[in-house]
Backbone as numpy.savetxt, mean C-alpha at the origin, in Angstrom:
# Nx Ny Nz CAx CAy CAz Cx Cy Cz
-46.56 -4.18 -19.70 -45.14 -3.96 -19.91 -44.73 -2.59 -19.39
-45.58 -1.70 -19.92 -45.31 -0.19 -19.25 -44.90 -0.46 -17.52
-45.86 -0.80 -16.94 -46.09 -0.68 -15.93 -44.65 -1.57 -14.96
-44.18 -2.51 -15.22 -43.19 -3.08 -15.01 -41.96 -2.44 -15.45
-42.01 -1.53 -16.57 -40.75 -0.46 -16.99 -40.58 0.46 -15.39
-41.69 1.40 -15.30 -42.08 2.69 -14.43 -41.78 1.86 -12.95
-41.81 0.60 -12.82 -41.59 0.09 -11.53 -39.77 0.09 -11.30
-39.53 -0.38 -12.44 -38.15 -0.40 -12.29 -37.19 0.60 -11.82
-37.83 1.90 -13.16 -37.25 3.57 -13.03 -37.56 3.83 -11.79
-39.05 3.21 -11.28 -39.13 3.79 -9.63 -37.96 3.32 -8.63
-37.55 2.03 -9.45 -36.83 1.61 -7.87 -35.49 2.11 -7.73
-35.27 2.30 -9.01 -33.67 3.13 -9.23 -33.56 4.48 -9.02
-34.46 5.25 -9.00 -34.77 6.71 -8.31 -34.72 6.64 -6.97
-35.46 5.51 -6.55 -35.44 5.31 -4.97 -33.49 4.86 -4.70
-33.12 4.00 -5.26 -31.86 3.86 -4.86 -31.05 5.21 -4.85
-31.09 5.48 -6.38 -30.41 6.82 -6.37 -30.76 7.57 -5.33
-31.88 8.32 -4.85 -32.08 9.02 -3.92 -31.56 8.54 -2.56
-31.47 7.11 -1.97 -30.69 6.99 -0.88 -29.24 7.07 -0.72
-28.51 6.54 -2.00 -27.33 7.07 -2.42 -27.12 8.66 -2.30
-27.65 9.20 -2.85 -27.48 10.90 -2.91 -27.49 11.41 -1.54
-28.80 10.87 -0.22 -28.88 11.14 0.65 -28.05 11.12 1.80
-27.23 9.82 1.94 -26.09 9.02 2.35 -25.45 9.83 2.30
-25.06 10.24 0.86 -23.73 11.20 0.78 -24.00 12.46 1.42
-24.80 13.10 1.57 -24.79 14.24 1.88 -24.49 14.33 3.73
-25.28 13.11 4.09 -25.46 13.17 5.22 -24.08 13.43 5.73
-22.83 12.34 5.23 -21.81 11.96 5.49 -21.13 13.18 5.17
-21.46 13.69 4.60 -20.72 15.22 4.05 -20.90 16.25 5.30
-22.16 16.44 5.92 -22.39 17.26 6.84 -22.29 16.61 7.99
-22.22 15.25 8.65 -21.33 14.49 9.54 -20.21 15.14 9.74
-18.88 14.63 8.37 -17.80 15.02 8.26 -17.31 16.54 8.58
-18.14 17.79 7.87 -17.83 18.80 8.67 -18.26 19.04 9.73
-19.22 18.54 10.68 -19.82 19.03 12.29 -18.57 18.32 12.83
-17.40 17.43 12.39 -16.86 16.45 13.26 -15.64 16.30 12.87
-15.25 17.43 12.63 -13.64 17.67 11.85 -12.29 16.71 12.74
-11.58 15.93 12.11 -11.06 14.89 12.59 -9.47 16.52 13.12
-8.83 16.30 13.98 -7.72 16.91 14.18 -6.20 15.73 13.73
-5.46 16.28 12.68 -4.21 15.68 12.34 -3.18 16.67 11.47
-2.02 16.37 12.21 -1.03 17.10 12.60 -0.70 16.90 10.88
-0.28 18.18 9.96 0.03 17.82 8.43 1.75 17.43 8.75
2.43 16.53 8.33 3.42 16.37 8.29 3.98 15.28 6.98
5.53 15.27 6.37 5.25 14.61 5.48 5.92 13.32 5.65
5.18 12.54 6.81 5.33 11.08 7.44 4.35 10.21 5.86
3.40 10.78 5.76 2.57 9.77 4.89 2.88 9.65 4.24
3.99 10.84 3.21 4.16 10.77 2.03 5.25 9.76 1.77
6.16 10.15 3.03 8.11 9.17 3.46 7.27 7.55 3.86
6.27 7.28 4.42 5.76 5.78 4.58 5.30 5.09 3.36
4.59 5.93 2.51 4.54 5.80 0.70 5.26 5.30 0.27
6.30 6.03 0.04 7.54 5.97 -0.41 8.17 4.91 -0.01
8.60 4.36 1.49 9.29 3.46 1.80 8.48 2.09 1.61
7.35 1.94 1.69 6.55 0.84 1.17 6.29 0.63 0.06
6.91 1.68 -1.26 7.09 0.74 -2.45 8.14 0.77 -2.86
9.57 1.26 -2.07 10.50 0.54 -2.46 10.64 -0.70 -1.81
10.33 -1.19 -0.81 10.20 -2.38 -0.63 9.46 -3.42 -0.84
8.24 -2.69 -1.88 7.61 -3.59 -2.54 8.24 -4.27 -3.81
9.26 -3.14 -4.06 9.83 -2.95 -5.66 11.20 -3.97 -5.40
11.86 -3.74 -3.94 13.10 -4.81 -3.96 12.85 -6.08 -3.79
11.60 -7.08 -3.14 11.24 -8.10 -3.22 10.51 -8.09 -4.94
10.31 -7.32 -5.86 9.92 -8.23 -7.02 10.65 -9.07 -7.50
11.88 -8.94 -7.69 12.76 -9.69 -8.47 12.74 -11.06 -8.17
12.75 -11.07 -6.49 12.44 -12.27 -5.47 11.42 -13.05 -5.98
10.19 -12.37 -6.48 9.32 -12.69 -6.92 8.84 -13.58 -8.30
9.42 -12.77 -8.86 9.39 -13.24 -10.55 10.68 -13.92 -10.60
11.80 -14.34 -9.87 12.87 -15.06 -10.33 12.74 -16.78 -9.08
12.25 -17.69 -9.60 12.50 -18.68 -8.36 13.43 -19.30 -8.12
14.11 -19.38 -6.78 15.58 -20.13 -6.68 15.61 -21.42 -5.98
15.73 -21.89 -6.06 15.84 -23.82 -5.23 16.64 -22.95 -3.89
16.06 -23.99 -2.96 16.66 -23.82 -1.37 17.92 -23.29 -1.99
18.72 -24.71 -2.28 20.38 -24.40 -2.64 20.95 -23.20 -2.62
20.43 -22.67 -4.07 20.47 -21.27 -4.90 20.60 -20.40 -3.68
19.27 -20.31 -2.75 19.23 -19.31 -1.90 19.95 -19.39 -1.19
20.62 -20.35 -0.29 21.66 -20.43 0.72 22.53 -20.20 -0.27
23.37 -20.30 -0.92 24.31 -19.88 -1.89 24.49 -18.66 -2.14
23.67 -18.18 -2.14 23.40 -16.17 -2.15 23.59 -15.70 -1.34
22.85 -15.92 -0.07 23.12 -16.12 1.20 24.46 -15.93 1.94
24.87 -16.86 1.88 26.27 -16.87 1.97 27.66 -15.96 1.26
27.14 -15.92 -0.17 28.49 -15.08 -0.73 28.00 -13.26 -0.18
26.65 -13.25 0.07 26.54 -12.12 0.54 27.04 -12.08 1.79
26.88 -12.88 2.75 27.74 -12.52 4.04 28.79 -12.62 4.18
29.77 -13.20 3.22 31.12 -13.00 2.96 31.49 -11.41 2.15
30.60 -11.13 1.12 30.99 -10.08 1.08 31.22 -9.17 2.36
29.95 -8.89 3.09 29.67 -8.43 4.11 30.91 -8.07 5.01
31.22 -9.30 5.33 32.37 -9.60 6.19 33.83 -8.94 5.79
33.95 -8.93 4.46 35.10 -8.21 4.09 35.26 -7.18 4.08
34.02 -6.41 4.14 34.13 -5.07 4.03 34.02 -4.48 5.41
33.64 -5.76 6.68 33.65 -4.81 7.85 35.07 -5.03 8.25
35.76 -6.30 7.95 36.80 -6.56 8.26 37.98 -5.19 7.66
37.69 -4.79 6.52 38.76 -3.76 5.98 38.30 -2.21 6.51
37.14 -2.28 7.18 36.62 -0.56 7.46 37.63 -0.88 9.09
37.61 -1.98 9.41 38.23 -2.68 10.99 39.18 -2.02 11.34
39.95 -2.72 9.70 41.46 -2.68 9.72 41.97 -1.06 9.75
41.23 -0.66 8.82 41.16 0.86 8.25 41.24 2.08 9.17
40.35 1.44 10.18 40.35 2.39 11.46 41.01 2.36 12.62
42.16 1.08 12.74 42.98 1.06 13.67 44.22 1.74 13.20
């Protein structure tokens, strides 16, 4: 039984140790091979815009509408639409 314990601890020392090794390697990879990128705050504004548009399709999500429903929405929204370009139209002649 011992001996089947000490095999085990061996093999998980051995893992651990290639794990540990891996990392390091990748560590001193990573600095001999410094990636060049410009800091700007694009990543943070692409963040941002990908979860408000994750956040305006939920509702879409959690609410289901029959075809109908949706063309029905559809529609009074492009009538809204329409009225308001029609009066900015008018507005500006």
């Amino acid at each position: 039984m011992l001996k089947t314990e000490s095999s085990i601890l061996m093999k998980h020392w051995i893992a651990f140790a290639m794990v540990v090794t891996l990392g390091i390697a990748a560590l001193v990879w990573s600095e001999r091979h410094p990636v060049e990128v410009r800091v700007t705050p694009a990543a943070l504004l692409n963040f941002i815009a990908d979860s408000e548009w994750e956040l305006s399709r939920l509702p879409m999500a959690a609410a289901h509408l029959s075809d109908q429903e949706e063309i029905d929405m559809g529609n009074r929204m492009a009538e809204q639409k329409m009225r308001r370009i029609s009066r900015a139209w008018t507005n500006s002649e």
